[in-house]
VOGU-3710 file (C-alpha; in Angstrom, 3 decimals, decimal comma):
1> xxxxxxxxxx> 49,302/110,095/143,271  52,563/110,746/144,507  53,348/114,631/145,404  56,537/114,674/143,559  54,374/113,279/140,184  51,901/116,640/140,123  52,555/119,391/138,023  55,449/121,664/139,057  54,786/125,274/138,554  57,513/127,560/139,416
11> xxxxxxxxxx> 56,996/129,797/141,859  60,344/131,819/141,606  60,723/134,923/138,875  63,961/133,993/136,790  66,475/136,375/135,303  66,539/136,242/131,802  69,464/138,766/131,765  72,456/137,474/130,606  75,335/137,571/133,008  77,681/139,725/131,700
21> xxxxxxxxxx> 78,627/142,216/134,886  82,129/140,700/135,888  82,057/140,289/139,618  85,004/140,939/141,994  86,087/137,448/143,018  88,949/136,096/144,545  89,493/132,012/144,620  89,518/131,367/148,334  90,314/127,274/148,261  88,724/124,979/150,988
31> xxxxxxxxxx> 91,751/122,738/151,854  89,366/120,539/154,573  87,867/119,523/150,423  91,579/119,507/149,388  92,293/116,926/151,666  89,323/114,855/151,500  89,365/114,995/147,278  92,874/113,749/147,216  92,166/110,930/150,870  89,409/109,530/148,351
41> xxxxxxxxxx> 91,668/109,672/145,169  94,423/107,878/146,683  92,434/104,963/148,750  90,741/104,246/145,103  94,696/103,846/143,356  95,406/102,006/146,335  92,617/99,540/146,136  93,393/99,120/142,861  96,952/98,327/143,943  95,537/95,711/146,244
51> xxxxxxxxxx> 93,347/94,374/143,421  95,700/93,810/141,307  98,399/92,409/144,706  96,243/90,751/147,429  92,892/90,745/147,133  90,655/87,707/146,220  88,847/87,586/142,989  85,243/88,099/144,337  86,596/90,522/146,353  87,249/92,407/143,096
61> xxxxxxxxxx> 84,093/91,501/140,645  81,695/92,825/144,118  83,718/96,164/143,911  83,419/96,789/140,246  80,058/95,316/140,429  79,283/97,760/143,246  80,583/100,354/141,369  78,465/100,102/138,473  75,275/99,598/140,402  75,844/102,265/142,264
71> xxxxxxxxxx> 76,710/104,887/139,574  73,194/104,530/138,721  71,792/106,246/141,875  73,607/109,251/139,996  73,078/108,852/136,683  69,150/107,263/136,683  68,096/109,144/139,579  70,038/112,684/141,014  70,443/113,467/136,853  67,988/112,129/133,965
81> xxxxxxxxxx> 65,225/111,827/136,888  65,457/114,363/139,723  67,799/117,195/138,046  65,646/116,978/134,031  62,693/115,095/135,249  62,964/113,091/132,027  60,903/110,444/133,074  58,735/109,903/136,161  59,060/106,732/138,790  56,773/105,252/141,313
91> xxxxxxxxxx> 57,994/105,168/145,100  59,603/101,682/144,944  61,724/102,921/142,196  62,567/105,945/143,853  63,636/104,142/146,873  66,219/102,139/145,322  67,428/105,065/143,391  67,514/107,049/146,761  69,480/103,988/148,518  72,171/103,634/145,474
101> xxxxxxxxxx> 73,152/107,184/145,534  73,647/107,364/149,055  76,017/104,472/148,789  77,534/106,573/145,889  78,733/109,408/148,181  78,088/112,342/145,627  76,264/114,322/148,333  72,404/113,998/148,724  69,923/114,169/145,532  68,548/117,824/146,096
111> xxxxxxxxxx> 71,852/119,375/146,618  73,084/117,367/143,039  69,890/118,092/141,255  69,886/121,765/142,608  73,435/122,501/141,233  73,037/120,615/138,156  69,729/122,730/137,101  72,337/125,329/137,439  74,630/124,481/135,140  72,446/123,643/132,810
121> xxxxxxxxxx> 70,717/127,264/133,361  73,830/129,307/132,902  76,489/127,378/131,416  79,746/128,703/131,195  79,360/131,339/133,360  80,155/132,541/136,340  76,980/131,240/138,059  77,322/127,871/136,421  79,171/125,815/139,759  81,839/124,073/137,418
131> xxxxxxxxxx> 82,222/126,539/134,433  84,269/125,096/132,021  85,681/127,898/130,943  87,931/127,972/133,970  89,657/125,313/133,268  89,728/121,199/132,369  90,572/120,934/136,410  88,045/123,628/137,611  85,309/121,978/135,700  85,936/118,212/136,742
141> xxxxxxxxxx> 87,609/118,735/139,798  88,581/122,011/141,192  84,925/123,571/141,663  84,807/120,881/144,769  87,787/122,857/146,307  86,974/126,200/146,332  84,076/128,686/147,633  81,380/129,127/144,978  81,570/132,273/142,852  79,058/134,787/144,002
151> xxxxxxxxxx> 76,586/134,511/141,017  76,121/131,121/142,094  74,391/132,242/144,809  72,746/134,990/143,686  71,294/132,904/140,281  70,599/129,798/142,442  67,885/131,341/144,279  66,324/131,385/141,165  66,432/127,846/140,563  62,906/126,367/141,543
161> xxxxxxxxxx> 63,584/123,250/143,846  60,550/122,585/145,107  59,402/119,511/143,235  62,409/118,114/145,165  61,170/119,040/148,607  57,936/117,555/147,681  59,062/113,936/147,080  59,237/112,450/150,950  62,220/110,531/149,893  64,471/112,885/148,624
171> xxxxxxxxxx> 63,256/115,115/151,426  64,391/112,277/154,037  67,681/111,785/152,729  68,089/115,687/152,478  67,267/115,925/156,288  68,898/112,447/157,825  70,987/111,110/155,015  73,163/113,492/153,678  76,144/111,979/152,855  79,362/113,777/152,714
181> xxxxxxxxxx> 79,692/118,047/152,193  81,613/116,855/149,065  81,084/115,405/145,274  83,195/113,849/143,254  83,215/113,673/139,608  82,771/110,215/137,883  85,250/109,229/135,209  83,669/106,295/134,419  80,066/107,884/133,658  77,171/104,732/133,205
191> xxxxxxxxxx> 75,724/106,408/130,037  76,512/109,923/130,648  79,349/110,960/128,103  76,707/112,660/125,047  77,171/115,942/126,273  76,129/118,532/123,557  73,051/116,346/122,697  72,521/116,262/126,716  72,643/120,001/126,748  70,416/120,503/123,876
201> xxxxxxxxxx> 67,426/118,307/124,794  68,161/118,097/128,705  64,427/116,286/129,371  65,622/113,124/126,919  66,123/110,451/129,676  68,181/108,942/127,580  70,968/111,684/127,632  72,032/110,820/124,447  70,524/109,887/120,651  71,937/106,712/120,397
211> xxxxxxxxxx> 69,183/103,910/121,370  71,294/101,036/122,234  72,757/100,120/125,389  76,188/99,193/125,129  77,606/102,357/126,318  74,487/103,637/127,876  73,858/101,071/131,328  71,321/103,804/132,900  68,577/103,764/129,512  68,732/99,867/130,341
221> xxxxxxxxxx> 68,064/100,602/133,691  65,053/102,932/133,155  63,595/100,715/130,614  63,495/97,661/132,640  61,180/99,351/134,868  59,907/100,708/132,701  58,615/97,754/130,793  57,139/96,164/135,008  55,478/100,209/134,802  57,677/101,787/137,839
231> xxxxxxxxxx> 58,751/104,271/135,443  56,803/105,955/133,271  55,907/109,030/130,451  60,069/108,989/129,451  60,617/111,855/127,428  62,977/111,209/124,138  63,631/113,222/121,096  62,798/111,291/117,916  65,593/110,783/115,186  63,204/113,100/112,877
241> xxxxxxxxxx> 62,869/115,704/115,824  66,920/115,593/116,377  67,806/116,135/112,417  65,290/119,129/112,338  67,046/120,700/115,530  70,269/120,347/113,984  69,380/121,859/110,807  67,674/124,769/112,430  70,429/125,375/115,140  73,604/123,289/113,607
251> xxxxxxxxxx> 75,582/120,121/115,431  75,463/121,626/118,681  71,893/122,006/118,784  72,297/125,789/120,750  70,452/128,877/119,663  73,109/131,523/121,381  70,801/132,010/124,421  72,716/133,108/127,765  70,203/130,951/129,505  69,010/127,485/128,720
261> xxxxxxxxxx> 66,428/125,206/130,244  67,308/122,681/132,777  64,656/120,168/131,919  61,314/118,865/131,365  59,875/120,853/134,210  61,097/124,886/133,646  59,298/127,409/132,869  62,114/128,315/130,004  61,539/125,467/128,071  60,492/125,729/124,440
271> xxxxxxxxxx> 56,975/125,074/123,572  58,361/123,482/120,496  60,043/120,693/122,473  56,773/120,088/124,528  55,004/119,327/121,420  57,959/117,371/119,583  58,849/114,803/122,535  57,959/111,612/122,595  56,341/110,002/125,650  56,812/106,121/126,297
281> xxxxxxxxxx> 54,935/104,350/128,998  52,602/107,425/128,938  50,283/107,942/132,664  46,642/108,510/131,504  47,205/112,334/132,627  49,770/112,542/129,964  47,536/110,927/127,250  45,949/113,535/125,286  48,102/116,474/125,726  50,313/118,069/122,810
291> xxxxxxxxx> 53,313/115,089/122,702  53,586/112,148/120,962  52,460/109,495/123,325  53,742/105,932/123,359  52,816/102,640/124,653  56,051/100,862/125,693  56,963/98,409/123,090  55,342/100,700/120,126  57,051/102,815/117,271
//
């Protein structure tokens, strides 16, 4: 067994305060980011320019092929596996998820995971790294450009990362493949865009309740290895489970709570949706417990 598949147990306390103390902060704007943000920004409308100008065909179809393949380093691996730990993968998965998100150049996996259990912790806050409540910019762009608000700091130690140290993989790329002190923010997301039902059951590795693929590239990713068993026990919410949420809690799916869980593997999260998730491609660990367990292929 693979040390990043054992049970995590979280050896940090977390504040279950909410954060309502107002800080003194002043924005103090990294312009070496400023730069870099808007060198990247313009090479990609340039490249476009010479797509559309000068460059050969193939040329074109390997970039936007690239592209996609790429994206899901991101979306399959730093988010639905490493950040929620909505599914788990065996170490020839991981490697290819570890390779395409290097070539994606949206900083290493534990720094991506470790900021993204954040937002999902405190959300809209001042220790949630791109608040949306300070803007459209801040929150897409702008949080790469600036120093981090103090409560990021102070709630991120908080933030149990050590299932991420654990994995030798994401632990190598950490150490010797770190890829730029920057991330940038996809527009073009692979699957990602369900956002309230993302925030509301974090641990569905689909990140969204819609089953089918056409907008969603990264479930058709996970299931395909899925179905040769290099991923396995995928967490999802059942249509049944997701119409009960929303009737208890409304179309957003939030209770009011200051603090949210970040996925399958904290502390905070509700016994209610341990016992409600379903489990596809379930490890014979998994079998027996409280979910509903699945072999792939069976409703």
């Amino acid at each position: 067994m693979d040390k990043s598949e054992k049970n995590i147990s979280c050896d940090n306390e977390v504040d279950e305060q909410p954060i309502n103390k107002k800080r003194p902060y002043k924005l103090d704007i990294v312009w070496l980011n400023v730069i870099l943000c808007s060198i990247v920004h313009l090479s990609a409308l340039y490249g476009v320019y010479l797509a559309i100008t000068s460059a050969k065909l193939i040329t074109t179809v390997f970039a936007i092929c690239l592209y996609q393949i790429t994206a899901i380093g991101v979306t399959a691996g730093s988010h639905r596996l490493y950040s929620h730990r909505a599914f788990k993968a065996k170490w020839p998965l991981r490697l290819i998820i570890i390779v395409l998100n290097t070539i994606a150049f949206q900083n290493s996996v534990y720094e991506w995971a470790r900021d993204h259990r954040l937002h999902h912790k405190y959300s809209d806050t001042d220790a949630d790294p791109h608040n949306s409540k300070r803007g459209f910019f801040f929150s897409h762009v702008g949080w790469l450009m600036c120093r981090k608000h103090p409560d990021i700091f102070e709630k991120g130690r908080g933030i149990d990362t050590s299932d991420l140290l654990a994995d030798p993989i994401v632990a190598f790329q950490k150490k010797f493949i770190n890829p730029t002190e920057n991330k940038f923010v996809s527009v073009m997301s692979v699957g990602e865009g369900w956002h309230n039902y993302h925030h509301t059951f974090p641990w569905d590795y689909k990140a969204a309740e819609l089953g089918n693929y056409k907008f969603n590239f990264t479930t058709a990713f996970i299931d395909f290895f899925a179905k040769i068993g290099w991923a396995y026990d995928l967490k999802t919410a059942s249509p049944e489970f997701v119409r009960k949420r929303a009737e208890r809690t409304g179309p957003n799916g939030h209770s009011g709570k200051p603090i949210a869980p970040w996925g399958w593997s904290d502390q905070d999260l509700p016994q209610s949706d341990r016992k409600g998730a379903t489990i596809i491609n379930c490890s014979k660990r998994t079998r027996g417990g409280s979910e509903i367990c699945l072999r792939w292929g069976r409703g």
